[in-house]
C-alpha positions as CSV (number, residue, x, y, z in Angstrom):
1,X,24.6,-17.4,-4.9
2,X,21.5,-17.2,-7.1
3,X,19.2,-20.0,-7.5
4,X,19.6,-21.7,-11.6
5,X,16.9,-22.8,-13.6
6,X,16.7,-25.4,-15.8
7,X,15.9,-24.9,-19.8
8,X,12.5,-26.4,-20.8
9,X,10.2,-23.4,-22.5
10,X,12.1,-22.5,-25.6
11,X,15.5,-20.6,-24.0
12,X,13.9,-21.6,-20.7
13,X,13.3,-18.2,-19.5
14,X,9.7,-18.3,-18.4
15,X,10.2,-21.2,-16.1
16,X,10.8,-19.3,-12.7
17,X,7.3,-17.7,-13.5
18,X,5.4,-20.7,-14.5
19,X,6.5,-22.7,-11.1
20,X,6.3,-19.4,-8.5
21,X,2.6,-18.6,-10.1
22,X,1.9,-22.6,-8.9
23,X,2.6,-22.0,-5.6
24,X,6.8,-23.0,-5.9
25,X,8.5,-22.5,-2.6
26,X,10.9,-19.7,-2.3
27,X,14.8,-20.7,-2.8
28,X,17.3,-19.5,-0.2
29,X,20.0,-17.6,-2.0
30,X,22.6,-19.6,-0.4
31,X,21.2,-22.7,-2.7
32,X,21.4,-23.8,-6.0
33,X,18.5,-25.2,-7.8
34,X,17.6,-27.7,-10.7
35,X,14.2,-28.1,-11.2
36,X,12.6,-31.5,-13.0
37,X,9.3,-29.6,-13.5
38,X,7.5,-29.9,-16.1
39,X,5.3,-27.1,-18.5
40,X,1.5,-26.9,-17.1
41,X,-0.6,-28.1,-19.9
42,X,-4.1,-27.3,-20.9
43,X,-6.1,-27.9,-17.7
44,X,-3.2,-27.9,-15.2
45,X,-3.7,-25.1,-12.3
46,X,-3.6,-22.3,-15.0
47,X,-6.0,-23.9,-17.7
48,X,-6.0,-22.9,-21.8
49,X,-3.0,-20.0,-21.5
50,X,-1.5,-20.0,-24.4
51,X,2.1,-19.0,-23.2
52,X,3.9,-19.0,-26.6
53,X,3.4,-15.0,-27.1
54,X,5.2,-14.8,-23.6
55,X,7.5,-17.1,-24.5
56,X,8.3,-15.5,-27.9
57,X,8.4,-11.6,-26.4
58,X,11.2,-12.9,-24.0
59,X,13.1,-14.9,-26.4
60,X,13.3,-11.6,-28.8
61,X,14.7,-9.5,-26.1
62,X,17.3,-12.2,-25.1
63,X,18.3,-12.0,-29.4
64,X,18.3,-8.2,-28.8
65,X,20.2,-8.2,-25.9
66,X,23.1,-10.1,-27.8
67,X,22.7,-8.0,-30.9
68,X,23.4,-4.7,-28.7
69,X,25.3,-5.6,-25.6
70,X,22.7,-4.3,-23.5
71,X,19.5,-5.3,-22.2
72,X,16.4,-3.1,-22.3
73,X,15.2,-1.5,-18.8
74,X,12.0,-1.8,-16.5
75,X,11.6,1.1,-14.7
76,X,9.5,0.1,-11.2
77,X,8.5,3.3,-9.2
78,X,7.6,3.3,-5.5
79,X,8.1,5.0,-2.5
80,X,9.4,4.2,1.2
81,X,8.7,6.5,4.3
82,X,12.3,7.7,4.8
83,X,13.4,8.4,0.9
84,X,15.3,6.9,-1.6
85,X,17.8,3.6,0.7
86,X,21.1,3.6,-0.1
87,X,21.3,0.3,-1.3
88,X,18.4,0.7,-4.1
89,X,21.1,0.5,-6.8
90,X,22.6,-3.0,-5.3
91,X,18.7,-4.4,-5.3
92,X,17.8,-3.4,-8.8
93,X,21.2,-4.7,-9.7
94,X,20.5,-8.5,-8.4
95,X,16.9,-8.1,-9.6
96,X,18.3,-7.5,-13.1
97,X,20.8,-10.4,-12.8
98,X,17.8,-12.7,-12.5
99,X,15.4,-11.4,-15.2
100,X,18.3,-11.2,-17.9
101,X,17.2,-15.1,-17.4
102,X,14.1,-15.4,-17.0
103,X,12.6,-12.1,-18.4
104,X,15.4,-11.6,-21.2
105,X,15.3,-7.6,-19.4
106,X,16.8,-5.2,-16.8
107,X,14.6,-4.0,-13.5
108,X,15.7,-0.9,-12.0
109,X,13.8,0.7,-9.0
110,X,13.4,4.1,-8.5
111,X,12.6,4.8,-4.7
112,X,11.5,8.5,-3.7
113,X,10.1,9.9,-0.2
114,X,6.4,9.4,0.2
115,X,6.7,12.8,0.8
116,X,7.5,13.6,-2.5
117,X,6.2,10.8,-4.3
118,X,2.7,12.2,-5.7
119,X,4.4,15.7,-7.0
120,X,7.6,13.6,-8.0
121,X,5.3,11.0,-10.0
122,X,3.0,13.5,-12.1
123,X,6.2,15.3,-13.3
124,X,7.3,12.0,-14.6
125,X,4.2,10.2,-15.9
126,X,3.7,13.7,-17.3
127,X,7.1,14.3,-19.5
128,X,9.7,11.9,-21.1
129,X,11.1,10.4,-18.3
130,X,10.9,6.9,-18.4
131,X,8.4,5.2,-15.7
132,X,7.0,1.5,-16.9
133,X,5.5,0.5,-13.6
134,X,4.6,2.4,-10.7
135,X,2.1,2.5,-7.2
136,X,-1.0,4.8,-7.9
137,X,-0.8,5.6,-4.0
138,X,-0.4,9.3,-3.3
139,X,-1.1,9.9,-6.5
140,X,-4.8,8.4,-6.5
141,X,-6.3,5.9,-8.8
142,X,-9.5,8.1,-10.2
143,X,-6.8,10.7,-10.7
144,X,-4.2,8.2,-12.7
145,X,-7.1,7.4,-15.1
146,X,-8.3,10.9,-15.3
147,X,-5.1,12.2,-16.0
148,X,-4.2,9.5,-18.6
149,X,-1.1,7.9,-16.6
150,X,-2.5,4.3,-16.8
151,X,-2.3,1.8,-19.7
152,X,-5.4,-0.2,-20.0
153,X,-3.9,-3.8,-19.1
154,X,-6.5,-5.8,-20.9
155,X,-6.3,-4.1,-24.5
156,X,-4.9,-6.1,-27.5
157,X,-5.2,-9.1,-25.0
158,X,-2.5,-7.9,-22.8
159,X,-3.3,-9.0,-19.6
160,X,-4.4,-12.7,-20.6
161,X,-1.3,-12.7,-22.9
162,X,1.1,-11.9,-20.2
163,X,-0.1,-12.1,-16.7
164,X,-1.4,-15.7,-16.6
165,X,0.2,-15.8,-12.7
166,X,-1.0,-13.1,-11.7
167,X,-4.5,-13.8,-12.8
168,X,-3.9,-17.0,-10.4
169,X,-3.0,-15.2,-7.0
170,X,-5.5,-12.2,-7.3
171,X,-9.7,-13.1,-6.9
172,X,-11.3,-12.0,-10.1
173,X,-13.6,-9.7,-7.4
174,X,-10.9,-7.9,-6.4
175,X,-9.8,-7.6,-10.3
176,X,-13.3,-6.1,-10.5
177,X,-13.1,-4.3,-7.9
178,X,-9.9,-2.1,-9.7
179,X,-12.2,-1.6,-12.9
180,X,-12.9,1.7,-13.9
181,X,-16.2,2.0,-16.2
182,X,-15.7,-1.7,-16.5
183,X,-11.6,-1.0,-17.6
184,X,-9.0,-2.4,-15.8
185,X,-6.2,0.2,-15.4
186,X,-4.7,-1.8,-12.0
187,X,-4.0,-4.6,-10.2
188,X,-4.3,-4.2,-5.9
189,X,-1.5,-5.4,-4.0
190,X,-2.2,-8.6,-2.3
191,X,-2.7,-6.5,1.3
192,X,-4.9,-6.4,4.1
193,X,-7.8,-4.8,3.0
194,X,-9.4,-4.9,6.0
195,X,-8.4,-2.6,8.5
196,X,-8.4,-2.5,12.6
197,X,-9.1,1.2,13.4
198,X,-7.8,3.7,15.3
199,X,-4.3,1.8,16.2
200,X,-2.4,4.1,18.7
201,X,1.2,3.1,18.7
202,X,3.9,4.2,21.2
203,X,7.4,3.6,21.3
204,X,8.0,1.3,24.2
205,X,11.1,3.3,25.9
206,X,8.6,5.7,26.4
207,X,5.9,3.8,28.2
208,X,8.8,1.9,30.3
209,X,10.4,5.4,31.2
210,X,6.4,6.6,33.0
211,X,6.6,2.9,34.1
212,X,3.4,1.5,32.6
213,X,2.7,-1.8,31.3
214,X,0.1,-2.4,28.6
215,X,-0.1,-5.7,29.4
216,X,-2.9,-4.7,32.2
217,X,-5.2,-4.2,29.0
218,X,-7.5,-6.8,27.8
219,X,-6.1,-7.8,24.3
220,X,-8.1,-7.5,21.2
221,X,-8.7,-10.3,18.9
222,X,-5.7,-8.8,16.7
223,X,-4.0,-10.1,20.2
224,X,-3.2,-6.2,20.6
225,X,-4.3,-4.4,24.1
226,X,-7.5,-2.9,23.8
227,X,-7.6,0.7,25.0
228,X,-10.1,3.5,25.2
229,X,-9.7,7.4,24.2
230,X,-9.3,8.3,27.6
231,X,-6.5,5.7,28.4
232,X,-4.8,7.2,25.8
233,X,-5.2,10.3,26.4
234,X,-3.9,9.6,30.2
235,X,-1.0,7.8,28.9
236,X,-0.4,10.9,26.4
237,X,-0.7,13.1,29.6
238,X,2.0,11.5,31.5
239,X,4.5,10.9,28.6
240,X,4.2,15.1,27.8
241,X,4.8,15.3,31.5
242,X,8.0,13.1,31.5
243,X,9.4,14.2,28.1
244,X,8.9,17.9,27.7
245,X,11.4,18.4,24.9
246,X,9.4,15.3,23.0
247,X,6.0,15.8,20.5
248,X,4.1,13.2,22.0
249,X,2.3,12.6,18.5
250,X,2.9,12.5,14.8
251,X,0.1,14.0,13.5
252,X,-1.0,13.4,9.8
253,X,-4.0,13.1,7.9
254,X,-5.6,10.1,8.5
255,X,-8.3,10.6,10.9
256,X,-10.7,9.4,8.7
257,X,-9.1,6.6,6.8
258,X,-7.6,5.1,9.4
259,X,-9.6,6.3,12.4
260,X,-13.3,5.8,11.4
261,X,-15.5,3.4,9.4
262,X,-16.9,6.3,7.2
263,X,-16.2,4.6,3.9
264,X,-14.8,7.4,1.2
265,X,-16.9,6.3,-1.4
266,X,-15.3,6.3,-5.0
267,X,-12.1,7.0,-3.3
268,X,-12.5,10.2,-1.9
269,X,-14.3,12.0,1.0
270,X,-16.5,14.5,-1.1
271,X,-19.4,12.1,-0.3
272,X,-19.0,9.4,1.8
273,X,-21.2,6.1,3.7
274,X,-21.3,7.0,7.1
275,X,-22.9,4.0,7.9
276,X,-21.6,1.8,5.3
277,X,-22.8,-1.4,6.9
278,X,-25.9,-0.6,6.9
279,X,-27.4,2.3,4.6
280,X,-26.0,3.7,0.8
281,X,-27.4,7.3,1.5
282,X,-24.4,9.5,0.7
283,X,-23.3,12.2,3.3
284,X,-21.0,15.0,3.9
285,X,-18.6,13.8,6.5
286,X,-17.2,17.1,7.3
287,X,-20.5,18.6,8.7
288,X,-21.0,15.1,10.7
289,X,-20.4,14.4,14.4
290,X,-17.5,11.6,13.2
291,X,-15.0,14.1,11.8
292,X,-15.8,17.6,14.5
293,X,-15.1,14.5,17.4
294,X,-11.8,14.1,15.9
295,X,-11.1,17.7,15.1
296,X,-11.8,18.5,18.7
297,X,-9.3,15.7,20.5
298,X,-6.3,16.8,18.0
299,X,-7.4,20.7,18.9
300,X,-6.9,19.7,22.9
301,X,-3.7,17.8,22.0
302,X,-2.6,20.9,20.0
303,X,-3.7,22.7,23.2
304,X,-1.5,20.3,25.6
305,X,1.5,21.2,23.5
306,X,1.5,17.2,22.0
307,X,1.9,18.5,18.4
308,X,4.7,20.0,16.8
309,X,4.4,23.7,15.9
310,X,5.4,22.8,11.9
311,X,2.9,20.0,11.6
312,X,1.0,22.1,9.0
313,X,4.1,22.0,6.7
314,X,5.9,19.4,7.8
315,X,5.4,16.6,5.4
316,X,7.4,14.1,6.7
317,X,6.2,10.5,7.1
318,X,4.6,10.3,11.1
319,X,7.1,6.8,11.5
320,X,10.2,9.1,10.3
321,X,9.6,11.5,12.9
322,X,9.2,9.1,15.7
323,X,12.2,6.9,14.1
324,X,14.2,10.6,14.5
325,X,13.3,10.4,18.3
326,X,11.8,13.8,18.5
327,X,8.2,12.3,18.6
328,X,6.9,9.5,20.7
329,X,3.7,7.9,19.0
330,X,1.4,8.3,16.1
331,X,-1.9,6.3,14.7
332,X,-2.4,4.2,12.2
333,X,-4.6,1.2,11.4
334,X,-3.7,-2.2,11.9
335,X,-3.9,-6.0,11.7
336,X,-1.8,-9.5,11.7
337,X,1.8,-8.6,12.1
338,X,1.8,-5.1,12.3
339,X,3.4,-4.9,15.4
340,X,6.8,-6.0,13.6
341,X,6.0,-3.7,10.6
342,X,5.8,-0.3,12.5
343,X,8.6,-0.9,14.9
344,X,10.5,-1.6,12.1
345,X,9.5,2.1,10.4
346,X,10.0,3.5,13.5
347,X,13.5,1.8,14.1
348,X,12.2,0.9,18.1
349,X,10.0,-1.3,19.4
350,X,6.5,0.0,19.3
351,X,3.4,-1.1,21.5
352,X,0.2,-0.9,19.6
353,X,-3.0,-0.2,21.5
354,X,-6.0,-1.5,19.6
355,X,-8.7,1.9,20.2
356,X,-11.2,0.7,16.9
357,X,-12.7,-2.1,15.0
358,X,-12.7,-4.0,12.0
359,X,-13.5,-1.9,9.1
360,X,-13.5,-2.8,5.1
361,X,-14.4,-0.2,2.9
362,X,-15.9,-0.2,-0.3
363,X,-12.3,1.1,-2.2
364,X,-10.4,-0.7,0.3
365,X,-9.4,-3.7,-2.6
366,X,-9.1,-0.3,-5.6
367,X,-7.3,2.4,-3.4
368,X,-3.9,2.1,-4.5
369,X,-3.7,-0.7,-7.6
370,X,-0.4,-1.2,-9.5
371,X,0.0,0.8,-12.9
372,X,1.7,0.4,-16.1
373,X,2.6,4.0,-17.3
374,X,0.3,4.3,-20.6
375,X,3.6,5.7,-22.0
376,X,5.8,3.2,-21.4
377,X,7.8,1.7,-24.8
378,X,7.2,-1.1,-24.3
379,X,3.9,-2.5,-22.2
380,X,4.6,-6.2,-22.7
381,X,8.0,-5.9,-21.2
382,X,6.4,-4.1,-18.3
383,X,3.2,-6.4,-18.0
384,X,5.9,-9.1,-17.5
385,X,7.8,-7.3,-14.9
386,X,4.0,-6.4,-13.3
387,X,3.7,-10.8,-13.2
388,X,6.7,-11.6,-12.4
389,X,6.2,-9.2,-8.9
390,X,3.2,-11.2,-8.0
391,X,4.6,-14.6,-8.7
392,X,8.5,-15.0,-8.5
393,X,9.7,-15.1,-4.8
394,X,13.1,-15.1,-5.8
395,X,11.9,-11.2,-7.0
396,X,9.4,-10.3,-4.4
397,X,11.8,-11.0,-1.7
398,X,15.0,-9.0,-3.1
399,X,12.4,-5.7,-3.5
400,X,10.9,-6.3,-0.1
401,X,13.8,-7.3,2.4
402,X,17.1,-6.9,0.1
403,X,19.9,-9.2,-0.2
404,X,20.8,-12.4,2.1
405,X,23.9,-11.5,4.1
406,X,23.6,-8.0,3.1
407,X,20.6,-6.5,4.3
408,X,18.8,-9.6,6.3
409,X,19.9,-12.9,7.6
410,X,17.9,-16.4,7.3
411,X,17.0,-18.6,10.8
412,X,16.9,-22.3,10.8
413,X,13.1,-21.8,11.7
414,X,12.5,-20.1,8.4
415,X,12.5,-16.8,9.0
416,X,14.3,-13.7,8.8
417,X,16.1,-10.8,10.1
418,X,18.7,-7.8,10.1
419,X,22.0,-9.1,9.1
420,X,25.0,-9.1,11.6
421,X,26.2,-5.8,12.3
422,X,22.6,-4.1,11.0
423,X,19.5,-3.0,12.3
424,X,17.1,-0.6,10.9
425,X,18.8,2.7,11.3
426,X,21.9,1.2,9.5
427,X,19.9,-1.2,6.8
428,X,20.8,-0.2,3.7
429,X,17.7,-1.4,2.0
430,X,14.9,-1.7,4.3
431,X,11.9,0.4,2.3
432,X,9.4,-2.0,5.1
433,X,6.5,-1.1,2.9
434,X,5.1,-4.5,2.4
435,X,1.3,-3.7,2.2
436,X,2.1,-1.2,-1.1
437,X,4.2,-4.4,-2.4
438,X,2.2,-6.5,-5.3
439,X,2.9,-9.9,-3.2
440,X,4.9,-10.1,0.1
441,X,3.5,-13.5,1.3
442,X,5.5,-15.4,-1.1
443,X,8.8,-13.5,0.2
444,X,10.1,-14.3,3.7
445,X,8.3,-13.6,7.0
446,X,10.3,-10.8,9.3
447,X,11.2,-12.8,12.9
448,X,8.3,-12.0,15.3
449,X,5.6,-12.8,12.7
450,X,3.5,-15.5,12.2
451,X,5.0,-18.1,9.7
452,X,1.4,-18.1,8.2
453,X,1.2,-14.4,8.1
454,X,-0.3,-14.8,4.5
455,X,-3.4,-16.8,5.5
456,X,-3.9,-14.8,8.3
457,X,-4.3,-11.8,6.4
458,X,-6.6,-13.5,3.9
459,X,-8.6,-14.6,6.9
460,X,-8.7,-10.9,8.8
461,X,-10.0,-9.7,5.3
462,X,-12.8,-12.3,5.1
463,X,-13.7,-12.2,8.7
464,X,-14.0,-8.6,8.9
465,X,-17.1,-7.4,11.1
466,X,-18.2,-3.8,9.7
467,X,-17.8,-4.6,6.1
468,X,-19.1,-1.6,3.5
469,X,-22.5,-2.3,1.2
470,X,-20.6,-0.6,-1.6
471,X,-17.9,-3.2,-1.8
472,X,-16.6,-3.3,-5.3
473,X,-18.3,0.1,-6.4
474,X,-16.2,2.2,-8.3
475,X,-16.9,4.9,-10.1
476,X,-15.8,6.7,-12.9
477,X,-15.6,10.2,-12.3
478,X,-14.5,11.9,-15.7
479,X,-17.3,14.1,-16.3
480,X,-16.8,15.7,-12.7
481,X,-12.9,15.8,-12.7
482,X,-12.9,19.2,-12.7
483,X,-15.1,19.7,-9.3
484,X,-13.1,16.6,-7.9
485,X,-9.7,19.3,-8.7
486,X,-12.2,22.2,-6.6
487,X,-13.0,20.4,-4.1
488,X,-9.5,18.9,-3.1
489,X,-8.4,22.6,-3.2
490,X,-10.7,24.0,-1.2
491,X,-9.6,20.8,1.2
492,X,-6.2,21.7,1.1
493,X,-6.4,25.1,2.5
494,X,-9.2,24.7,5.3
495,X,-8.9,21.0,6.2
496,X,-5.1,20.7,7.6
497,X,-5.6,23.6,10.3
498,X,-8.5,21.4,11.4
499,X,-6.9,17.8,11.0
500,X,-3.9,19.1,13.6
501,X,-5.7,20.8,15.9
502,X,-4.9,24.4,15.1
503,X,-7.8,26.2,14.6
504,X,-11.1,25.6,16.9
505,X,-13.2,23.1,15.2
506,X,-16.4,24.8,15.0
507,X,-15.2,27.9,13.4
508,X,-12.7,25.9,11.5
509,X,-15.2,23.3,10.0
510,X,-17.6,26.2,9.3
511,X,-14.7,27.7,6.4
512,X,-14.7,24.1,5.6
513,X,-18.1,23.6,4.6
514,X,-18.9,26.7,3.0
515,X,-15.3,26.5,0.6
516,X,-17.0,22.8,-0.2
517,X,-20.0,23.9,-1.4
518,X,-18.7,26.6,-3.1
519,X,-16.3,24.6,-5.1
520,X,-19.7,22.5,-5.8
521,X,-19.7,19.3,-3.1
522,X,-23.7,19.1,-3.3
523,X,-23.7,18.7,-7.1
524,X,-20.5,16.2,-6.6
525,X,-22.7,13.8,-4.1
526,X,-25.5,14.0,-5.9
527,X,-23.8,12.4,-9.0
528,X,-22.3,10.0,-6.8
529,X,-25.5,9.2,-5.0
530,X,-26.7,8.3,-8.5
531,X,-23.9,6.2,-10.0
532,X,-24.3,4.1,-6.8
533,X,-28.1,3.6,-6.8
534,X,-27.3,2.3,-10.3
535,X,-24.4,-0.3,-9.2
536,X,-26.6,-1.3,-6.4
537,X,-29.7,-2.1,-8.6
538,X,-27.3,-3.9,-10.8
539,X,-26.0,-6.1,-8.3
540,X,-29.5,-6.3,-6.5
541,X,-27.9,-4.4,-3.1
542,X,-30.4,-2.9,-1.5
C-alpha cells in the first residue's frame, strides 16, 4: 500500500518533496505514513526559497485535473540495455498514483533499447511527439544544445523556482560543470564519476567450467582481483578452447572511455588530454600509441576467433549478448558495487577482474546530464518531475527497482531483492541502469551491496588518483558544429573495423587519420586548444 502524507503546504502536495530533499528516509510500501513535519523556514537546510510559485503551479493542476477528469502527463525518456520491460506501463502507473498527490500530474516512462535510443530520441525531440524529460546519453550533451533539444533550466527563474531539492543533493561544481557557455541546459546524475579502468568481466560458469579461481589474484582496492593483459588473455585462451560454439567477448566501442585515461576533452575524442593529470596540450589520440595498443589486442582477439563475425553491425548492448549466453565476457569500467550491477545486466554471476586505474575525466560530471525537452508544454510541470527524481525515494525507487512484491522483495537487513518466483531473466521491470538514474542512493540498495553504497561512491569520486586538469571545462562548440558532424562521420566508417579487430591496425588507423583531417580535425583541436588555454587562465590552471 502507498505511503500517505499529511496536508500542511496549501493542498499539501509539496510535502513528500520538501522532507525527501532533507534527507527523509525512504518508506517501505508495505507502510503507511503520517508525518508531524513541519515547512522548512527561511534559514532551515534549504535557506530563502520561496516555495509559494511551486506550491501554486501544483495546486492549479490539481483544480484542472477536477475540471477535466484527467490529469496532465510527464513524459520521462530513458533507455535500458535489453529494450522497452514489460512492466514499464505498471511503473509509470504507480508513479502517477503518487504525483496526482504530490505533483497534482501524471509520469509515464517511455523505455527504448540503448540501441535505438539516440536515432529513437532525435526523431522525437525533433517532431511533435511529446518528450518532457529525457537522458542526453547516446544522444550527446554538445549535440542536445547544438541541435536545440534542451530548455535552458535557469531562464525566467526556473530552476530556483522549482528545483530547490535538487539544488540541495547536487554540488554547485558539478552544476557548473553541466554549463554550456556559462547556460545550464542539464543536471548529472548523482553517479560515480570516477571510473576504475579497464574492468574485464567474465561470467563465472565459465571460469568454473576451465576450473580457475580468481581468488589466486591480489584484490584491488575496489576489493576486485587485480589482473594483467596477459592473464586475461590466458584466461580468454582457455575459455575459446573449452567453449568453441561461444564469442569469448562482447566487443563494443569503449576502448577509450572505459579502457584508458585519455580524457575526451569537450566530450569527444577529436582532440583529447592524453596525459590529463599532468599536461593541457591537446592531442590526436588516434595517431597515439594508447589507441594502435588497443586496436592491435582486439585485431589478435578477432584473429583467435573471440569476436563475433556481426560485431560491426550488431548493435546490441555487450551485457544482452552475454545475458543471451552466446558470449562469455565483455569490459567495462567499474567501481563500488558494480559487481551486483553487471551480473544483474548479464542475468549470471559475473567475476570482475580489475586490469586499470582510477581515472576522472574532465566531462566525466557533464557527459550525460538530465534534459527538459525545450519543447515541452509545459517546463514547470517537467522541472518538477526533474526534482522530484532527485529527491522523493518513494519515486526514485519505483523507476529504479519497480514494485515491492512485484518486481523485488524487502530483507529484515534493509535491503532488497528479486521477488519470489523472479530473477532477472523473468523481472518484469528490471531496466538495472542506476548510474543514468538522477538519484539511486536514496532508493534501496540491491542484496550484495554495501548499505552505504551512496557514500562510498561519493568517496571513490573524491579519492580518485589520476584526476583530469580540465575538470569542469566545457566547451561550447557552436561555431564548429558542422566539423564536429565531419568528423563523427568520417569516425563512423573507419573507426569500427579498427575498434573490433577487423582490419590490421596500421593500415586501418592510416584511413583513419587521413579521413580526420580531411573532414578538418587539425582546425577542430586547435579551437579547442584555445578555448581551454582560456578556461585555464581563468581559473589560474596551469
Amino acid at each position: 500500500m502507498r505511503g500517505k502524507f499529511t496536508s500542511l503546504l496549501l493542498t499539501g502536495a509539496l510535502l513528500t518533496t520538501l522532507l525527501t530533499g532533507c534527507g527523509m528516509e525512504f518508506v517501505s510500501e508495505a507502510e503507511e505514513y503520517e508525518s508531524d513535519a513541519v515547512i522548512p523556514k527561511s534559514g532551515d537546510l534549504v535557506a530563502d526559497i520561496d516555495f509559494e510559485k511551486a506550491a501554486k503551479a501544483i495546486t492549479e493542476r490539481k483544480a484542472m485535473a477536477r475540471q477535466t477528469g484527467e490529469y496532465q502527463t510527464v513524459v520521462v525518456a530513458f533507455f535500458d540495455w535489453t529494450g522497452r520491460p514489460v512492466g514499464t506501463d505498471r511503473i509509470s502507473a504507480a508513479i502517477s498514483a503518487h504525483t496526482e498527490e504530490t505533483l497534482g500530474l501524471d509520469v509515464e516512462l517511455r523505455i527504448f533499447d540503448s540501441s535505438q535510443y539516440g536515432d529513437d530520441m532525435k526523431v522525437l525531440l525533433s517532431s511533435e511527439g511529446q518528450v518532457d524529460l529525457f537522458t542526453s546519453a547516446f544522444l550527446g550533451y554538445n549535440a542536445c544544445f547544438n541541435d536545440g533539444y534542451a530548455l535552458d533550466l535557469e531562464q525566467n527563474g526556473l530552476f530556483d523556482d522549482y528545483c530547490a531539492g535538487l539544488k540541495s543533493k547536487v554540488r554547485d561544481e558539478y552544476l557548473d560543470a553541466c554549463r554550456i557557455g556559462g547556460t545550464l541546459y542539464g543536471t548529472p546524475p548523482i553517479k560515480d564519476y570516477a571510473i576504475e579502468t579497464c574492468a574485464v568481466c567474465i561470467g563465472k560458469e565459465y571460469l568454473d567450467g576451465i576450473g580457475y579461481n580468481a581468488d589466486g589474484l591480489p584484490k584491488g582496492e575496489l576489493g576486485y582481483p587485480k589482473a594483467t593483459w596477459s592473464e586475461i588473455n590466458d584466461i580468454y585462451a582457455q575459455l575459446h578452447e573449452k567453449y568453441p560454439d561461444k564469442y569469448v567477448i562482447a566487443t563494443q566501442d569503449n576502448i577509450l572511455t572505459q579502457g584508458s585515461t585519455v580524457d575526451n576533452l569537450g566530450g569527444d575524442y577529436f582532440g583529447t588530454l592524453l596525459d590529463p593529470e599532468n599536461s593541457l596540450v591537446v592531442k590526436d589520440v588516434f595517431s597515439s600509441d594508447v589507441f594502435k595498443e588497443w586496436c592491435l589486442r582486439t585485431y589478435e582477439w578477432n584473429n583467435e576467433g573471440y569476436i563475433a563475425e556481426d560485431a560491426l553491425t550488431n548493435n546490441q548492448a555487450a551485457s544482452a549478448k552475454v545475458k543471451s549466453g552466446a558470449y562469455m565476457s565483455l569490459m567495462a569500467a567499474c567501481k563500488p558495487g558494480y559487481k551486483t550491477q553487471i551480473s544483474g545486466e548479464c542475468g549470471r554471476e559475473m567475476v570482475v577482474f580489475d586490469v586499470g586505474e582510477s581515472f576522472m575525466s574532465s566531462s566525466a560530471v557533464s557527459n550525460f546530464p538530465w534534459c527538459v525537452n525545450r519543447d515541452s508544454q509545459d517546463p514547470i510541470a517537467a522541472m518538477q518531475v526533474l526534482d522530484a527524481l532527485y529527491t522523493d525515494p518513494y519515486i526514485e525507487n519505483l523507476i529504479c527497482w519497480g514494485e515491492e512484491g512485484v518486481d523485488y522483495k524487502l530483507s529484515h537487513k534493509g535491503t532488497i531483492t528479486f521477488a519470489d518466483g523472479v530473477d532477472a531473466n523473468t523481472s518484469e521491470y528490471y531496466p538495472n541502469v542506476l548510474w543514468l538514474m538522477p538519484n539511486p542512493y536514496i532508493a534501496y540498495v540491491w542484496k550484495g551491496d554495501s548499505p552505504d553504497l551512496g557514500q562510498e561512491i561519493s568517496d571513490f569520486n573524491d579519492n580518485c588518483e589520476c584526476r583530469s586538469l580540465a575538470i569542469g571545462f566545457t566547451w561550447d562548440n557552436t561555431n564548429y558544429a558542422a566539423q564536429c558532424r565531419n568528423l563523427q562521420e568520417a569516425y563512423d566508417e573507419f573507426a569500427p573495423q579498427l575498434i573490433h579487430g577487423f582490419i590490421e591496425p596500421e593500415e586501418g588507423i592510416e584511413r583513419l587519420e587521413t579521413a580526420l583531417k580531411a573532414a578538418g580535425l587539425e582546425d577542430y583541436m586547435e579551437a579547442k586548444q584555445r578555448a581551454l588555454n582560456a578556461w585555464a587562465n581563468e581559473n589560474n590552471i596551469y
